[in-house]
N, C-alpha and C positions, 0 to 999 in steps of 0.2 A: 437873497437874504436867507440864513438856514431858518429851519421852522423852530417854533419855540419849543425849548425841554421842560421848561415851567410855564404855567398860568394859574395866576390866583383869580378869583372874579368874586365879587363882592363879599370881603375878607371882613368881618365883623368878630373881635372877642372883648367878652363881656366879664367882668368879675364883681363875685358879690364883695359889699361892704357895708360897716354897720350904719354907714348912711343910704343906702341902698344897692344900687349897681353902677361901676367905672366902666365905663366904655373905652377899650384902649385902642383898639385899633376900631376904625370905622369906615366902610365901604371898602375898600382897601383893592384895587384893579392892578394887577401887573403882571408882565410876562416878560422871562428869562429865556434869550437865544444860545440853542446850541454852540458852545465856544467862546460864549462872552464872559465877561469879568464885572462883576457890577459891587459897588458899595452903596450900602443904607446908614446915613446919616442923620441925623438932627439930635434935638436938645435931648436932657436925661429925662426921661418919665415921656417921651413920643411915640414909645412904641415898636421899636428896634429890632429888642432882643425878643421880643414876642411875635412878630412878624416873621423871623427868623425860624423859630421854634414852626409857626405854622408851617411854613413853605417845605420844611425838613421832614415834617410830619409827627415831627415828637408831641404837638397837643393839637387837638382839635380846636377848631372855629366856633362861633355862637353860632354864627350864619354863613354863607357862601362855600365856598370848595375850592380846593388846590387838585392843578392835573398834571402828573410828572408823566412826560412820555404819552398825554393824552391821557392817560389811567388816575382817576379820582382817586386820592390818599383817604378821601372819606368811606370811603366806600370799599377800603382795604378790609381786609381782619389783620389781629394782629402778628400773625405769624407770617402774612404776605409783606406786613410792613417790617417784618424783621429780619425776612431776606432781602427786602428791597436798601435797608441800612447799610446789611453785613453786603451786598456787593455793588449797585449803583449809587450812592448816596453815602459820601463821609461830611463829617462832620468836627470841627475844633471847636474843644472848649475853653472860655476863657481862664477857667478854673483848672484844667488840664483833661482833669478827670481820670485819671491814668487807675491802675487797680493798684492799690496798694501794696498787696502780699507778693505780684508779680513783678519780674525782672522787666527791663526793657526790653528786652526781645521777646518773654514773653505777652507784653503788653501789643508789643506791635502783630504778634503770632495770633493772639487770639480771636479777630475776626477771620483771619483765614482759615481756623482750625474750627470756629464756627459754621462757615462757607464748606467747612470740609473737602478743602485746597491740599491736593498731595503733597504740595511742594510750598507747604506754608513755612517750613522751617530755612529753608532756601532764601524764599519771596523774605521772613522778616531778618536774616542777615541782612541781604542789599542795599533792603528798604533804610536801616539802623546805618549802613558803609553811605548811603546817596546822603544822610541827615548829617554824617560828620561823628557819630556814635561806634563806629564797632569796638573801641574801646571801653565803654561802659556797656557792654551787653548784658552783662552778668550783674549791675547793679539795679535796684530799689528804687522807686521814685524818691523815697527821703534820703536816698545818696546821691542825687543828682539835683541840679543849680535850676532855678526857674527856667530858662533859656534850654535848657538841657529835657526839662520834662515836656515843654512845647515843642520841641525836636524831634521827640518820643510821639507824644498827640499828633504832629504833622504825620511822620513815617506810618501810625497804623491807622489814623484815615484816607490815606493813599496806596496803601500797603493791598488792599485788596483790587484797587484801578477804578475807583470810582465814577461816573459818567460826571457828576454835580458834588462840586465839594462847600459845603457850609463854615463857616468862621466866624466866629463871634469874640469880636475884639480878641485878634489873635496875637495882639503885641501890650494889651493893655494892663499885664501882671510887671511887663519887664522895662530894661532899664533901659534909656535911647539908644545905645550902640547894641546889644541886643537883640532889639526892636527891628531896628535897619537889617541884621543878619538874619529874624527868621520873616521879614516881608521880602527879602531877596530871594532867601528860599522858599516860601512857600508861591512865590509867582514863579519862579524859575522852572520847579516842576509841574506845575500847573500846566503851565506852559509845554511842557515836554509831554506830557499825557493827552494835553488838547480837551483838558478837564475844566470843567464851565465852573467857574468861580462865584459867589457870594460872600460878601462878608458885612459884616458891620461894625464902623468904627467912629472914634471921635476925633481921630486923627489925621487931618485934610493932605497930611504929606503920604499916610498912606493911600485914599480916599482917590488921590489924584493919581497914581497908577495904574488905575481898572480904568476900564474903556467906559464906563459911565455911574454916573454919580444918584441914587434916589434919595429924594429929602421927605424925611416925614417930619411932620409937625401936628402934634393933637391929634397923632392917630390917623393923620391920612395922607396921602402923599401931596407934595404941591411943589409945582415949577422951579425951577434953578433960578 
């Protein structure tokens, strides 16, 4: 069995409120194996997309620690944690997140150009021709179709070769036939990279594609 590329160990995040503090994730134990696929499921307000956010490294824990590669995300600084984004560690948002002002190529370009990749301009053609895009390269996020700017979000959180790729509700903006064409694509490259998947969805037909299923509930993980 390969060794794990993730471990979280008692995963605690706490948020203030004007009734005092919400405990949203609580104890929180799991580890992700080199080349697996795994989704995180449960109800709305469980804990999901926070849990997510930890593992990624994008916010810090109340309590416990995450170790990608053995190496504590807590214990990063931030500029170790921002080459660890721009080249092991992509990430899809549900929102897209794309830059506004840039093109699709150069959205997909600019981690590479941040990684300071000679051949980033290369890397985000291919990346934009494997997504189905080299015809829109030259357009805008608001010239292009939901479906189209998650196409964009896929190719440049892949676009640098990431070891662990994160997704957060990666079909949950768009419409079911859509949906079906970017969880095809985005397992199919996955797959072809041999790049260790996470995601989080509501969606059990997507859910049921990764090789295994975590259920949170209130913040903690429990049994299938």
């Amino acid at each position: 069995m390969s060794e794990p590329i993730l471990k979280a160990t008692g995963l605690v995040k706490e948020f203030a409120s004007g009734n005092g503090v919400i405990r949203v994730l609580d104890r929180v134990d799991l580890e992700i194996r080199k080349g697996e696929s795994a989704a995180v499921m449960g109800p709305s307000g469980s804990g999901k997309s926070t849990l997510l956010s930890l593992l990624a490294g994008l916010d810090r824990p109340t309590e416990g620690e995450v170790f990608f590669g053995g190496a504590s995300l807590g214990r990063m600084k931030e500029g170790e944690l921002s080459r660890l984004w721009g080249r092991r560690i992509g990430f899809i948002f549900q929102s897209y997140h794309l830059l506004p002002a840039l093109t699709a190529e150069e959205n997909v370009r600019a981690p590479l150009d941040l990684a300071g990749d000679r051949d980033a301009d290369a890397k985000a053609r291919e990346w934009l021709a494997k997504v189905g895009l080299s015809d829109r390269a030259g357009h805008r996020p608001v010239q292009l179709s939901g479906g189209e700017q998650q196409r964009v979000a896929l190719a440049r959180a892949l676009s640098p070769g990431p070891e662990l790729l994160f997704a957060d509700e990666p079909t949950g903006n768009l419409d079911a036939r859509t949906g079906r064409e970017m969880a095809d694509l985005l397992f199919a490259l996955a797959l072809e990279r041999g790049t260790t998947l996470v995601l989080v969805t509501h969606e059990e037909s997507l859910a049921g594609r990764t090789g295994r299923i975590i259920h949170l509930r209130e913040g903690r993980i429990v049994p299938e």
